[in-house]
C-alpha positions in Angstrom: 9.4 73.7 87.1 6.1 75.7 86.1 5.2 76.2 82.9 6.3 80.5 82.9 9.7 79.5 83.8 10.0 76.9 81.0 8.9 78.8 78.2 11.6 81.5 79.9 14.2 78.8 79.2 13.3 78.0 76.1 13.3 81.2 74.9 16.6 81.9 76.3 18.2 78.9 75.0 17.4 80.2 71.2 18.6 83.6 72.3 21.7 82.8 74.0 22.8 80.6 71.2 23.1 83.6 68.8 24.6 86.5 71.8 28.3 86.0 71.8 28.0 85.5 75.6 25.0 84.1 76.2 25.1 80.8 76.8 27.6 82.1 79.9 24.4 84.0 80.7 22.2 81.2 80.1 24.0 79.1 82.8 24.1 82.2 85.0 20.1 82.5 84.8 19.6 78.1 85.4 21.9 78.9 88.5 19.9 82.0 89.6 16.5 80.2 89.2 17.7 77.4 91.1 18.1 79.5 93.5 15.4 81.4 93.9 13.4 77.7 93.6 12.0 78.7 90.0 13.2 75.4 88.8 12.1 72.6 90.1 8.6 72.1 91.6 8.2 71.9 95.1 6.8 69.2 97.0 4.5 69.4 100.0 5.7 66.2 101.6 9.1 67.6 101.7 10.5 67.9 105.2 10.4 72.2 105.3 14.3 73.4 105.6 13.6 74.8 109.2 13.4 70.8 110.4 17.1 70.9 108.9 18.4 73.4 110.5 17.4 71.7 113.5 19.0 69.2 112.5 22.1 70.5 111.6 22.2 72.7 115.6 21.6 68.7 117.2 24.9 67.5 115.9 26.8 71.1 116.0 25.9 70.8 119.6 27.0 66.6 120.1 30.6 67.7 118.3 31.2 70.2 120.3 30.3 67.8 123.4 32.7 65.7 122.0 35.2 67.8 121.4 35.3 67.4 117.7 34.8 71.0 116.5 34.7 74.7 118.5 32.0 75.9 119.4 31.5 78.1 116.8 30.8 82.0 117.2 26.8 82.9 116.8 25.9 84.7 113.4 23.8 87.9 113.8 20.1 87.4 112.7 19.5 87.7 109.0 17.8 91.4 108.6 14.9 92.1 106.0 17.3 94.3 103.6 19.5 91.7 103.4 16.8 89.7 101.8 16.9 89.8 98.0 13.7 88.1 97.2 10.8 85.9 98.3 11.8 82.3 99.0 9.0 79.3 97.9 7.0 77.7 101.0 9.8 75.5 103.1 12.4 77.3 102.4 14.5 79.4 104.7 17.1 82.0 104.4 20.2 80.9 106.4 23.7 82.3 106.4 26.4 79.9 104.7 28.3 79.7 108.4 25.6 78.2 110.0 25.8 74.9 107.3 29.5 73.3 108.1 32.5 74.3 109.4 34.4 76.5 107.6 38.6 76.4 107.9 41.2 78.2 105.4 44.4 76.7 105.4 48.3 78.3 105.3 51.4 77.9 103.2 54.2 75.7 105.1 57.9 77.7 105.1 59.4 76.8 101.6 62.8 77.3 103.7 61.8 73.9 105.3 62.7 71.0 102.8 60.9 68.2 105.3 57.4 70.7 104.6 57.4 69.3 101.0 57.8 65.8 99.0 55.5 64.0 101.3 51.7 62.3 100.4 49.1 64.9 101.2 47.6 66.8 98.7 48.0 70.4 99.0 45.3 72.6 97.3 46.3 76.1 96.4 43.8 78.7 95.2 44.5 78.2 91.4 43.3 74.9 91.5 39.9 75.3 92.2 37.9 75.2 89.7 34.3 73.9 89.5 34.0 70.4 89.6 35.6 68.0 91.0 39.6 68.3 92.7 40.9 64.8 92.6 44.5 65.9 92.0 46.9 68.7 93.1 50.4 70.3 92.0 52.0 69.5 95.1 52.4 67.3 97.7 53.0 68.2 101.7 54.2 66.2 104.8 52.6 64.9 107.7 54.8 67.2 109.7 53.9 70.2 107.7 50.7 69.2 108.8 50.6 68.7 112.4 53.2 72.4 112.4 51.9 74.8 110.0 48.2 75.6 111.2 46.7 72.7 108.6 43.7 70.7 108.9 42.9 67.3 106.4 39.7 68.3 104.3 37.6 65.2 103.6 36.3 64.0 100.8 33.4 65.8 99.7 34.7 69.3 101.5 33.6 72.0 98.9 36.5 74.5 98.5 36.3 77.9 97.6 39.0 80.5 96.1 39.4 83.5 98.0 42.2 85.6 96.6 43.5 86.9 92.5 42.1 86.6 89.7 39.7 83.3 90.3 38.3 84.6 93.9 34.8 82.5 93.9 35.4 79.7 91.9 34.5 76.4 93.7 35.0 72.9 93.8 34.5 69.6 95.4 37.2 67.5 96.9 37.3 63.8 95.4 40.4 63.1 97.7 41.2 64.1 101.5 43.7 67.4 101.0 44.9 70.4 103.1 44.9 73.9 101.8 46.6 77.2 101.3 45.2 80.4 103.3 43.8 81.8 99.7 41.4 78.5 100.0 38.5 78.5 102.3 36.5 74.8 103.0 33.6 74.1 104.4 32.8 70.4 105.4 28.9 70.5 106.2 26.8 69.4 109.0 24.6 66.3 108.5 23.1 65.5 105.3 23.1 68.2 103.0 24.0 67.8 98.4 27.6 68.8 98.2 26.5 69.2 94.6 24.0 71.8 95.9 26.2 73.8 97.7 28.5 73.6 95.0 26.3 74.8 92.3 24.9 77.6 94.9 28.5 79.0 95.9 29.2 79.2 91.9 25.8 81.6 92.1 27.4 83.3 94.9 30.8 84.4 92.7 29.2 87.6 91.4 28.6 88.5 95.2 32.1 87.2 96.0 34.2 89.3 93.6 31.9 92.5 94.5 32.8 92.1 98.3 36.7 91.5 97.3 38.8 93.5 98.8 42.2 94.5 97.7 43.3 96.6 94.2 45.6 93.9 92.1 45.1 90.9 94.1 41.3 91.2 95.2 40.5 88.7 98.3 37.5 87.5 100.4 38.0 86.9 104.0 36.5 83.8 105.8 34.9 86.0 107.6 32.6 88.0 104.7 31.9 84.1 103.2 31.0 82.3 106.4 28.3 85.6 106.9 26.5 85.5 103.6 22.9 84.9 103.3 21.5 82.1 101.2 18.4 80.1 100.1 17.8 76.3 101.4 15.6 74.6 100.4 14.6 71.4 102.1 16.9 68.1 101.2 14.8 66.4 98.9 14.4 69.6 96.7 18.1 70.0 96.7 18.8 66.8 95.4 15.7 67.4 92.2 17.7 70.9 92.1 21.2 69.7 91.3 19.6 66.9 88.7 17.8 69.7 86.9 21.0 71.3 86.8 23.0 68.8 85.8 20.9 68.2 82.7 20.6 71.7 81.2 24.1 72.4 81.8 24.5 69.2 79.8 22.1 71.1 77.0 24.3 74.6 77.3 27.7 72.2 77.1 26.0 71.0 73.8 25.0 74.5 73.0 28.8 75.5 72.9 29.7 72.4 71.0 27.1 73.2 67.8 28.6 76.4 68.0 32.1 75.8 68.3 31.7 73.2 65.3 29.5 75.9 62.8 32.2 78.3 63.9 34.6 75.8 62.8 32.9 74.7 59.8 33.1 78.4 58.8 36.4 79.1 59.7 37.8 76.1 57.3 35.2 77.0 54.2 36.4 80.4 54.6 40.0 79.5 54.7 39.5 76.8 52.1 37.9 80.0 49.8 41.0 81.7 50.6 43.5 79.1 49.5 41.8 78.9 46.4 41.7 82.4 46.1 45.3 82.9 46.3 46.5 79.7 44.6 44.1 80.2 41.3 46.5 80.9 38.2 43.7 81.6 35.8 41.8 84.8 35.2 38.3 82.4 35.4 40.0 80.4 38.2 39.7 83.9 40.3 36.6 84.7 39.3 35.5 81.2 40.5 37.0 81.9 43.8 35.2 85.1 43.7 32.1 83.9 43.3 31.6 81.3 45.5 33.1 84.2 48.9 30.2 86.3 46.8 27.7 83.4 47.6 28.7 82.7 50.6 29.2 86.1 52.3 26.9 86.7 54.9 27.7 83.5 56.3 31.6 83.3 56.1 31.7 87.2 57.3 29.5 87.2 60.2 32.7 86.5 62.5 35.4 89.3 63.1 37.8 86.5 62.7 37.4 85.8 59.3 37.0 89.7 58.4 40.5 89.8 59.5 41.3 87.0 57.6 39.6 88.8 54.4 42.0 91.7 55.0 45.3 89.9 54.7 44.2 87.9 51.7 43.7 91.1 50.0 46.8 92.4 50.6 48.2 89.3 49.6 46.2 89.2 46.3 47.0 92.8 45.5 50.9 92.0 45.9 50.4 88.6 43.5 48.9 91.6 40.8 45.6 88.9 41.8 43.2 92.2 42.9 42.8 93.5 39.5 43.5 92.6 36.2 46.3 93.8 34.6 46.2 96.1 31.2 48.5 94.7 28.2 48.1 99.0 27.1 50.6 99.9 30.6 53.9 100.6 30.0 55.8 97.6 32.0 57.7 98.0 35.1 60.5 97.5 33.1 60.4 101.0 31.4 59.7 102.6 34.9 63.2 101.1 36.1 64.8 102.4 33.7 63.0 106.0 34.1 63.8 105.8 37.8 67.8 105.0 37.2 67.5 107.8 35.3 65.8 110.4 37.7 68.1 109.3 40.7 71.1 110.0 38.3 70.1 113.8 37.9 69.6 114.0 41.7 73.0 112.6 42.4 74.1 115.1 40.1 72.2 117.7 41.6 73.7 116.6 44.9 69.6 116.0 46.8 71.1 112.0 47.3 73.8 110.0 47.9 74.9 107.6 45.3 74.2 104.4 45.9 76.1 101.8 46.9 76.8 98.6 44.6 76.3 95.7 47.5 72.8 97.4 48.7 69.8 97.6 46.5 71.6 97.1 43.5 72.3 93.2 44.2 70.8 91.0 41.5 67.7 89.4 43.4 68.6 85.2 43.5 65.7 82.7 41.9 65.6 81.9 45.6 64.7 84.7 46.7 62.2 85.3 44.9 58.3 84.2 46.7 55.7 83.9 43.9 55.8 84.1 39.8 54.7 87.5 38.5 52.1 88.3 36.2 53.5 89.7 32.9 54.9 93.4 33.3 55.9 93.0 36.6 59.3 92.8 38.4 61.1 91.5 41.7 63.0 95.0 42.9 64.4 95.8 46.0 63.2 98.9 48.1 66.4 100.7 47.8 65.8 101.4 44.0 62.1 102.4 44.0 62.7 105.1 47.3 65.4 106.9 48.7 65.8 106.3 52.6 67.6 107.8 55.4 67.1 107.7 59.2 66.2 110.3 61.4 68.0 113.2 63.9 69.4 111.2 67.2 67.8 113.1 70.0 71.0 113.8 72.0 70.0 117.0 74.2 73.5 117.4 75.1 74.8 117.6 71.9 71.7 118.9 69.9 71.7 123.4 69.0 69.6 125.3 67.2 65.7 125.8 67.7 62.9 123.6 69.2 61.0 121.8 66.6 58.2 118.7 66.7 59.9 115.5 65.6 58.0 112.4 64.8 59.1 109.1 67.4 58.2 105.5 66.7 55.0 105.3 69.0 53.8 108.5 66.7 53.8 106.4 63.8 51.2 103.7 63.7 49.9 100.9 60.9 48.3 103.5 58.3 47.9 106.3 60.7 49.7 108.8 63.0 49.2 109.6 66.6 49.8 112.8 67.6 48.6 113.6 71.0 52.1 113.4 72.7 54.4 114.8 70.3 58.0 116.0 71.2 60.3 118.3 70.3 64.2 118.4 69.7 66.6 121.3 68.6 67.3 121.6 65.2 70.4 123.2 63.4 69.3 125.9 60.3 71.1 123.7 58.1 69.1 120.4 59.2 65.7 121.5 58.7 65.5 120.3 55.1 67.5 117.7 55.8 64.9 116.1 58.0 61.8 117.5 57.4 58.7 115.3 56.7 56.5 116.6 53.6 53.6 115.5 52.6 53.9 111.9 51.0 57.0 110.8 52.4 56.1 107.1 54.3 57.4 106.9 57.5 58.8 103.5 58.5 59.4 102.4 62.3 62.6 101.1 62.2 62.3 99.7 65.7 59.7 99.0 68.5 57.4 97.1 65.8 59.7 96.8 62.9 58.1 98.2 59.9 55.1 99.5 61.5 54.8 102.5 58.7 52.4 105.2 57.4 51.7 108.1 54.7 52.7 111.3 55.6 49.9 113.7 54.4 50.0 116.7 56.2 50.7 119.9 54.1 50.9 122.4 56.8 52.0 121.3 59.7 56.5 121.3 60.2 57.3 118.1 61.4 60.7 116.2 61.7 61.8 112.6 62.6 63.8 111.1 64.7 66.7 108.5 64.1 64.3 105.3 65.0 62.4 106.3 61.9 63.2 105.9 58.4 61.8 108.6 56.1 60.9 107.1 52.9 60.7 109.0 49.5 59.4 106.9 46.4 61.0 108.0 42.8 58.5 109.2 40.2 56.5 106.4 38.9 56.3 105.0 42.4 53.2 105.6 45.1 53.9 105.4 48.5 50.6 103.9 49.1 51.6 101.2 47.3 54.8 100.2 49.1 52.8 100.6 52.3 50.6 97.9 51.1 53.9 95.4 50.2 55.4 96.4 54.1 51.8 95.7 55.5 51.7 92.3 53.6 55.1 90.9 54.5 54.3 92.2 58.0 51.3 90.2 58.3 52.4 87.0 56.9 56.1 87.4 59.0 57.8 87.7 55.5 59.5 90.7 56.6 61.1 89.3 59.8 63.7 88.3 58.0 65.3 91.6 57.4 65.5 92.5 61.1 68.1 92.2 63.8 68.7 91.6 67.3 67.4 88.5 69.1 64.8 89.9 71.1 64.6 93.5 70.8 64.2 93.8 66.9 65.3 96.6 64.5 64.8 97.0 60.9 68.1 99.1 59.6 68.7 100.9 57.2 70.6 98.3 55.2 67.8 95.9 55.5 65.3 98.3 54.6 67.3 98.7 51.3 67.3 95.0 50.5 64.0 94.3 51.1 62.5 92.8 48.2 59.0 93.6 46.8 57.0 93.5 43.2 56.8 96.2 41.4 53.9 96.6 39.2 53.4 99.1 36.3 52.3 102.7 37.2 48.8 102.6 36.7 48.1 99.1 37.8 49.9 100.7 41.2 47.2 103.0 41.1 44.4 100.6 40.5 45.8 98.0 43.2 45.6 101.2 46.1 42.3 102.3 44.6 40.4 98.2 45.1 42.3 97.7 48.5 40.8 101.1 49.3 37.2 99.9 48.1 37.3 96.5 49.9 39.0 97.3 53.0 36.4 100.0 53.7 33.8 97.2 53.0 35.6 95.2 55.8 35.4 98.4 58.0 31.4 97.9 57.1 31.6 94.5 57.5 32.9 94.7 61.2 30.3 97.4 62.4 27.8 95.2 61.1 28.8 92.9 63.4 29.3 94.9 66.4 25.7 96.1 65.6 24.7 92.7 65.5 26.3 91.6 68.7 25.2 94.8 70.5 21.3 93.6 69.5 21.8 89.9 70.4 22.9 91.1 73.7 20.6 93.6 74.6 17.9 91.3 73.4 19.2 88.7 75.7 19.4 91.2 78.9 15.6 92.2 78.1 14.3 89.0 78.1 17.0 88.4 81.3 15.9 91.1 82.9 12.6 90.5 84.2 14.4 86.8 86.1 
């Protein structure tokens, strides 16, 4: 290897390290190099690639004498354009037919029990993978053999996958085996590094995919694989080719192991932080826990992993009353209960809700129940007495009169937002609009598809209704919706709130559950503080995240400019 193309490595090996895909790409450029013989020096006592080729058309010639093989169909002449690049001094460009004999294989009847169950390894297309194919998932007969268009592959035979989703990917057969028709092999003429051919058809799987043909299930024919073009290089160099290879893909394997391991490494500290975080009793115990993420943050938040982490722990924190510190001047939960009670009283009264009923939200919530201790103020409720909450319209077009409006459906209602490009509408009755009309602050709660799924409502212009896989929740005074979105994001996250749906495997979250759910219920202005801090941070995640898209964008255009010129 000359000196230009080492320091081209080098460099690459520092840069692929830090792109999130580049030491894919690094392998990619030792395989390309190889092949354009940028890798290995040459030597001019090697025996040029044109005396193998000769060698290779005396014994096509004696097998087909002997009646060993066909003689095979003549490949056109390779044309100039079909030339990608300027080969070193003995090689030669050759196509790969004109190297072995190439044979696909078929698929005996599955009707016919005696085809299966026997000794012979049977090598189907999603088992080749690069390396070596010692084993396979099933087994054939020797009559399957002899009656089913099958030929035993020796050892050594390099397969390749020509069909679905792993069309190129090659290996080398430790053990004689027959193969499907998605499998081509190719068992070469006179001495010629398996391991070479190997590493050159992996090159090759770029070319292979492009020339696929065939929308879901792209496939390859014999034919298109037998007439590619490649580079040989004389014998010798082969073999100082797959050496070379074989070490620096030992150097890229270790590559991916230092970086699976610092990714590891930050993964745990991070989680670790977390723990410490969440389990920290003491106001100074926090701030510890604060201080060493604060320390540590470019580091532990360079990953979109733990950013995603960071988010649920603050939603977790906020819920504990962990985010901020509480304010011995706020008037307790306690006193907003009993303000709430009152308010939902007058509109019983009044006759704007139904009165509720004993078994539902105003069940005493068990010791067992409860998840976490509370800071001081607080108090375990369930949703039913903090909001009032009722189900939408069913959309029942025989059945439905009155006027067209736009009614919300589950998929309009996403985590925090509201997607409104395909929005329906449903007749209404005169005396139903109020009843199910959205205003702004209501929190709409999905109450199937994804189970509490929810969002805020804040819209003051646009009429808008709901439909009955929705649950339209309004929070009594003293209560923010923000804030019970945050509790119904939280349990979401951490699977809490599973428990309060039904069904086996299509879930719903009704309104009986929805009533029962328990949350804590923090004083009004801590409420206020909680939304405001999650509001601060999580917008520092959003920042967090771009900086790391903007990060991997550089590392990878760095990577294709120094790439490029190869």
């Amino acid at each position: 290897m000359n000196s230009a193309s080492r320091e081209l490595l080098e460099q690459h090996f520092d840069t692929a390290f830090a792109a999130p895909n580049g030491i894919q790409k690094l392998r990619e450029l030792i395989l390309t190099l190889a092949m354009q013989g940028r890798l290995v020096p040459q030597d001019v006592n090697d025996a040029p690639a044109s005396q193998l080729l000769k060698e290779i058309a005396a014994e096509k010639k004696r097998l087909v004498k002997e009646g060993k093989i066909k003689a095979p169909k003549p490949l056109p002449e390779i044309k100039s354009e079909e030339v990608p690049y300027a080969l070193p001094h003995g090689w030669a460009w050759v196509r790969l037919g004109e190297i072995g004999v190439w044979k696909s294989g078929s698929t005996p009847s599955r009707n016919n029990r005696d085809y299966y169950g026997g000794d012979i390894p049977w090598v189907k297309s999603g088992e080749v993978k690069q390396g070596r194919i010692a084993k396979t998932e099933e087994l054939i007969t020797d009559r399957a053999l002899n009656e089913c268009s099958l030929s035993l592959n020796p050892v050594g035979s390099v397969l390749v996958a020509m069909y679905g989703a792993n069309i190129g990917e090659v290996g080398i057969l430790d053990i004689e085996a027959a193969t499907n028709q998605a499998v081509c092999a190719c068992r070469t003429y006179t001495a010629f590094d398996e391991q070479y051919l190997l590493n050159l058809i992996a090159s090759l799987k770029p070319y292979f995919i492009s020339q696929g043909a065939g929308a879901a299930q792209p496939n390859i024919s014999r034919e298109k694989i037998v007439a590619t073009p490649f580079p040989l290089p004389p014998l010798p160099e082969q073999h100082r080719i797959v050496a070379k290879i074989d070490q620096l893909m030992a150097c890229c394997d270790e590559l991916e192991r230092l970086r699976a391991d610092r990714e590891q490494k930050r993964r745990s500290a991070h989680t670790a932080a977390l723990k410490q975080l969440l389990d920290a009793q003491a106001a100074d115990s926090i701030a510890d826990a604060w201080q060493f993420l604060s320390r540590h943050f470019g580091d532990l938040y360079a990953v979109k992993e733990n950013v995603a982490e960071l988010r649920k722990a603050i939603l977790q924190l906020a819920v504990m009353g962990k985010l901020v510190p509480q304010n011995p001047n706020d008037p307790p939960a306690s006193k907003l209960l009993k303000e709430i009670e009152a308010e939902k009283k007058r509109l019983v009264k009044e006759c704007k809700i139904r009165g509720t009923r004993s078994h539902d939200d105003a069940k005493e919530i068990k010791p067992e129940e409860v998840l976490f201790a509370l800071p001081q103020g607080w108090e375990w409720v369930r949703f039913g007495e903090v909001a009032s909450t009722r189900l939408g319209k069913m959309l029942d077009k025989s059945k439905n009169r009155g006027n067209p409006k736009p009614y919300l459906r589950n998929t309009n209602v996403q985590w925090h937002r509201f997607e409104l490009n395909d929005v329906k509408e449903m007749k209404f009755e005169q005396d139903e609009l109020e009843e199910f009309r959205v205003l702004s602050g209501d929190l709409l709660i999905c109450e199937g598809g994804e189970p509490g799924r929810c969002a805020i409502w804040q819209e003051t212009e646009m009429e808008i209704y709901f439909q009955k896989a929705i649950h339209r929740a309004r929070p009594f005074a003293g209560v923010i919706a923000e804030y019970l979105q945050v509790c119904l994001s939280n349990d979401a996250g951490s699977g809490n709130l599973s428990q309060y749906f039904t069904g086996a495997t299509i879930k719903h979250f009704p309104g009986d559950k929805l009533s029962r759910y328990i949350l804590p219920l923090p004083p009004v202005n801590e409420q206020h503080r909680i939304v405001a801090k999650i509001d601060q941070l999580m917008a520092l995640c959003d920042t967090l995240e771009q900086q790391i898209d903007a990060a991997t964008r550089k590392q990878t255009e760095l990577l294709d400019a120094v790439m490029a010129p190869v």
